[in-house]
C-alpha positions in Angstrom: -1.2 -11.0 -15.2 -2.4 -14.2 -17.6 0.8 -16.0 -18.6 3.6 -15.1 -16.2 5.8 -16.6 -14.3 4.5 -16.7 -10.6 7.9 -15.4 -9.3 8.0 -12.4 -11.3 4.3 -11.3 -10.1 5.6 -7.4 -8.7 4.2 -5.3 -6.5 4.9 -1.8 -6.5 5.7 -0.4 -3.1 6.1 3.2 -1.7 8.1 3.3 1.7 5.8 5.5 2.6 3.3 8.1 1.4 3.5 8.0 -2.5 3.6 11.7 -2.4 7.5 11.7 -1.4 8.2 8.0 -1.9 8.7 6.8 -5.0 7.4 3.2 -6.2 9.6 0.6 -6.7 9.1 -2.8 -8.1 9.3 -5.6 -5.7 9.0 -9.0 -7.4 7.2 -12.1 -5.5 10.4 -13.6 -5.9 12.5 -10.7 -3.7 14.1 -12.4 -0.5 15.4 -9.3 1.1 15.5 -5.7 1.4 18.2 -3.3 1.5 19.0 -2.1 6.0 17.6 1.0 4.9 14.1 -0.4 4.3 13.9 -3.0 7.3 12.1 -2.5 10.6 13.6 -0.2 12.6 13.1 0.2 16.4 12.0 3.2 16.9 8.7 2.1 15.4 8.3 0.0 17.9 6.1 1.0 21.1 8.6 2.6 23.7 11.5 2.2 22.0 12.1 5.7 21.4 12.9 6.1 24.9 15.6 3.6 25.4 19.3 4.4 24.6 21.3 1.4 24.1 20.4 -1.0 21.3 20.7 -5.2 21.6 23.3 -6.2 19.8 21.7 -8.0 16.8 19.7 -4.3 16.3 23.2 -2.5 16.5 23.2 -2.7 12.8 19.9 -1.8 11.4 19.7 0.1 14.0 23.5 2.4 12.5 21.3 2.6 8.8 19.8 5.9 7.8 15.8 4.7 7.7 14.1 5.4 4.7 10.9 5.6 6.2 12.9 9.1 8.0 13.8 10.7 4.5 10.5 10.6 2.9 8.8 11.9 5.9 11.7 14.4 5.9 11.3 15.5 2.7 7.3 15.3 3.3 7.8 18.4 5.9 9.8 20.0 3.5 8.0 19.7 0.3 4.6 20.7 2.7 5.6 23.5 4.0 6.3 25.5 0.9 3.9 23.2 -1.7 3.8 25.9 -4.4 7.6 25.6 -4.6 8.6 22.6 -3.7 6.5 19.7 -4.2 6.2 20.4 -8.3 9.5 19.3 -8.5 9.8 16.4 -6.2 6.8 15.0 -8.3 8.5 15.8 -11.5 11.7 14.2 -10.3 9.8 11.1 -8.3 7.9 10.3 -11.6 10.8 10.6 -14.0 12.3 8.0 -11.7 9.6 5.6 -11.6 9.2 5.8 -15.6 12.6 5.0 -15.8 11.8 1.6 -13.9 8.4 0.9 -15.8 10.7 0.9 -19.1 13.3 -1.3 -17.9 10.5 -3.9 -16.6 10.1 -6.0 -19.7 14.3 -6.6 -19.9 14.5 -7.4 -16.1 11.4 -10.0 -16.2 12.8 -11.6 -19.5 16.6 -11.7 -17.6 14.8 -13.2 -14.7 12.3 -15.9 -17.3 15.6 -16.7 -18.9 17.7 -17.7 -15.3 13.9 -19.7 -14.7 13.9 -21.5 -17.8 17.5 -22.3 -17.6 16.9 -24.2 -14.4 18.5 -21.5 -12.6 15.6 -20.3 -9.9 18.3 -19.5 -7.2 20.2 -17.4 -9.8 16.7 -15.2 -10.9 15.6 -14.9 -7.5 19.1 -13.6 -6.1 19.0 -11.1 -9.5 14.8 -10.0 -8.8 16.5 -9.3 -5.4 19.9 -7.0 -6.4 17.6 -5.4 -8.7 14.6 -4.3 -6.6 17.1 -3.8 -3.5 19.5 -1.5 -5.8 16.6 0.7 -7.2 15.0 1.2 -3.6 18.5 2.3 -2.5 18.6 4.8 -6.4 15.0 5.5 -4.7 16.1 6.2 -1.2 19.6 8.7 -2.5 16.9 10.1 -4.5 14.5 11.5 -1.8 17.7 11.9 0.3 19.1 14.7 -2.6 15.7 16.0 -2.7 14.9 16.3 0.9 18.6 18.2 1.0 18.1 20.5 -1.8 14.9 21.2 -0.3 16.4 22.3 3.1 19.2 24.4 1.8 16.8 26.6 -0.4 14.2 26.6 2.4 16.8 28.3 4.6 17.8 30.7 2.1 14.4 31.6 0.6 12.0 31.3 4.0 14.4 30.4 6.9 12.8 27.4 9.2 9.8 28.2 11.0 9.9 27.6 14.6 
Protein backbone atom coordinates (compact mmCIF):
# COMPACT_ATOMS: atom_id res chain seq x y z
CA UNK A 1 0.00 0.00 0.00
CA UNK A 2 0.99 3.85 -1.29
CA UNK A 3 1.87 5.79 1.85
CA UNK A 4 2.70 3.45 4.69
CA UNK A 5 5.13 2.91 6.80
CA UNK A 6 7.44 0.00 5.50
CA UNK A 7 7.30 -1.80 8.91
CA UNK A 8 3.68 -2.07 9.12
CA UNK A 9 3.44 -3.75 5.48
CA UNK A 10 1.33 -7.25 6.87
CA UNK A 11 1.03 -10.29 5.49
CA UNK A 12 -1.79 -12.42 6.28
CA UNK A 13 -0.68 -15.98 7.11
CA UNK A 14 -2.68 -19.25 7.68
CA UNK A 15 -0.57 -21.94 9.58
CA UNK A 16 -1.82 -24.10 7.36
CA UNK A 17 -4.73 -24.78 4.94
CA UNK A 18 -6.99 -21.68 5.25
CA UNK A 19 -9.87 -23.97 5.40
CA UNK A 20 -9.15 -24.78 9.32
CA UNK A 21 -6.53 -22.06 9.90
CA UNK A 22 -7.44 -18.89 10.43
CA UNK A 23 -5.39 -15.67 8.96
CA UNK A 24 -3.57 -13.74 11.06
CA UNK A 25 -1.77 -10.54 10.48
CA UNK A 26 1.96 -10.67 10.61
CA UNK A 27 3.50 -7.19 10.15
CA UNK A 28 7.06 -6.85 8.31
CA UNK A 29 8.15 -5.57 11.39
CA UNK A 30 7.25 -9.02 13.63
CA UNK A 31 10.58 -10.48 15.15
CA UNK A 32 9.16 -13.68 16.48
CA UNK A 33 6.55 -16.05 16.75
CA UNK A 34 4.78 -17.62 19.49
CA UNK A 35 6.66 -21.88 20.27
CA UNK A 36 3.51 -22.91 19.03
CA UNK A 37 4.15 -21.72 15.47
CA UNK A 38 8.05 -22.40 15.20
CA UNK A 39 9.62 -25.40 13.38
CA UNK A 40 9.05 -28.34 14.86
CA UNK A 41 11.09 -31.55 14.39
CA UNK A 42 8.98 -33.87 13.39
CA UNK A 43 8.83 -32.06 10.05
CA UNK A 44 12.06 -32.68 9.51
CA UNK A 45 13.13 -35.85 7.34
CA UNK A 46 13.56 -38.83 9.92
CA UNK A 47 12.91 -37.25 12.77
CA UNK A 48 9.83 -38.85 13.48
CA UNK A 49 11.70 -41.91 14.27
CA UNK A 50 14.04 -40.78 16.94
CA UNK A 51 13.10 -40.55 20.65
CA UNK A 52 15.19 -38.25 22.55
CA UNK A 53 15.34 -34.60 21.56
CA UNK A 54 18.77 -32.26 21.72
CA UNK A 55 18.59 -30.16 24.34
CA UNK A 56 18.10 -26.75 22.68
CA UNK A 57 14.75 -28.65 20.84
CA UNK A 58 13.59 -29.81 24.38
CA UNK A 59 11.44 -26.83 24.46
CA UNK A 60 9.78 -26.32 21.17
CA UNK A 61 9.90 -29.49 21.03
CA UNK A 62 7.23 -29.74 24.84
CA UNK A 63 4.81 -27.01 22.69
CA UNK A 64 1.49 -28.23 21.33
CA UNK A 65 2.26 -27.45 17.31
CA UNK A 66 -0.17 -25.58 15.70
CA UNK A 67 0.45 -26.89 12.42
CA UNK A 68 -1.11 -30.47 14.58
CA UNK A 69 -4.47 -28.66 15.58
CA UNK A 70 -5.47 -27.44 12.20
CA UNK A 71 -4.74 -30.63 10.61
CA UNK A 72 -6.62 -32.14 13.58
CA UNK A 73 -9.44 -30.29 13.20
CA UNK A 74 -9.03 -30.64 9.22
CA UNK A 75 -9.83 -34.60 9.73
CA UNK A 76 -12.55 -33.65 11.88
CA UNK A 77 -14.36 -31.06 10.03
CA UNK A 78 -13.71 -33.54 6.72
CA UNK A 79 -15.17 -36.32 7.76
CA UNK A 80 -18.52 -35.10 8.58
CA UNK A 81 -18.40 -31.67 6.14
CA UNK A 82 -22.27 -31.18 6.11
CA UNK A 83 -22.01 -30.86 9.89
CA UNK A 84 -19.08 -29.62 10.84
CA UNK A 85 -17.19 -27.51 8.61
CA UNK A 86 -20.20 -24.69 8.39
CA UNK A 87 -19.40 -23.87 11.61
CA UNK A 88 -15.71 -23.89 11.81
CA UNK A 89 -15.94 -21.36 8.84
CA UNK A 90 -18.51 -19.30 10.55
CA UNK A 91 -16.40 -19.26 13.65
CA UNK A 92 -12.81 -18.86 11.66
CA UNK A 93 -14.32 -15.87 9.80
CA UNK A 94 -15.94 -14.11 12.67
CA UNK A 95 -12.36 -14.29 14.09
CA UNK A 96 -10.53 -12.98 11.29
CA UNK A 97 -13.23 -9.91 10.92
CA UNK A 98 -12.54 -9.23 14.36
CA UNK A 99 -8.77 -8.64 13.36
CA UNK A 100 -9.50 -6.76 10.03
CA UNK A 101 -11.47 -4.12 12.29
CA UNK A 102 -8.91 -3.69 14.86
CA UNK A 103 -6.13 -3.17 11.96
CA UNK A 104 -6.39 0.59 11.47
CA UNK A 105 -5.96 1.20 15.71
CA UNK A 106 -2.96 -1.35 15.85
CA UNK A 107 -1.05 0.38 12.60
CA UNK A 108 -1.81 3.88 13.99
CA UNK A 109 -0.48 2.55 17.82
CA UNK A 110 2.50 1.18 15.93
CA UNK A 111 2.91 4.82 13.35
CA UNK A 112 2.73 6.65 16.65
CA UNK A 113 5.71 4.48 18.65
CA UNK A 114 7.56 5.20 14.81
CA UNK A 115 7.01 8.73 14.78
CA UNK A 116 7.93 9.17 18.31
CA UNK A 117 11.44 7.75 17.69
CA UNK A 118 10.45 4.70 19.34
CA UNK A 119 11.07 1.84 16.45
CA UNK A 120 12.24 -0.79 19.10
CA UNK A 121 8.99 -0.05 21.10
CA UNK A 122 6.48 -0.56 17.73
CA UNK A 123 8.31 -3.46 16.60
CA UNK A 124 8.23 -5.32 20.16
CA UNK A 125 4.17 -4.20 20.10
CA UNK A 126 3.65 -5.46 16.00
CA UNK A 127 5.26 -8.51 17.65
CA UNK A 128 2.89 -9.06 21.12
CA UNK A 129 0.12 -8.36 18.91
CA UNK A 130 0.50 -10.69 15.96
CA UNK A 131 2.07 -13.44 18.44
CA UNK A 132 -1.02 -13.00 20.96
CA UNK A 133 -3.77 -13.29 18.08
CA UNK A 134 -1.92 -16.43 16.44
CA UNK A 135 -2.05 -17.94 19.98
CA UNK A 136 -6.44 -16.43 20.23
CA UNK A 137 -6.08 -18.21 16.69
CA UNK A 138 -4.39 -21.41 17.76
CA UNK A 139 -7.07 -21.85 21.28
CA UNK A 140 -9.49 -21.25 18.72
CA UNK A 141 -9.00 -24.25 16.34
CA UNK A 142 -7.93 -26.07 19.54
CA UNK A 143 -11.81 -25.53 20.98
CA UNK A 144 -13.04 -26.23 17.64
CA UNK A 145 -11.04 -29.28 16.87
CA UNK A 146 -12.37 -30.47 20.60
CA UNK A 147 -15.94 -29.71 20.19
CA UNK A 148 -15.61 -31.40 16.97
CA UNK A 149 -14.40 -34.72 18.49
CA UNK A 150 -16.77 -34.95 21.37
CA UNK A 151 -19.94 -34.59 19.06
CA UNK A 152 -18.32 -36.84 16.46
CA UNK A 153 -18.14 -39.60 19.15
CA UNK A 154 -21.59 -39.07 20.19
CA UNK A 155 -23.31 -38.54 16.84
CA UNK A 156 -21.05 -41.07 14.46
CA UNK A 157 -18.47 -42.75 16.76
CA UNK A 158 -14.74 -42.75 15.02
CA UNK A 159 -14.39 -44.65 12.10
CA UNK A 160 -11.67 -47.09 12.06
Amino acid sequence: RKGVHKELGVLWVAATTSVTAPFIPFYIATSDVPPQLKRHRYLTSGEATQYEVDEEERGIESTRFALRTYKRLLYLAQEHQEKFLPEVTEALEAFEERLMVRQESVERTALKLYEAGEPELARKYLTYYSGTEALNGWRLGEALANSSEARTLALYGIRQ
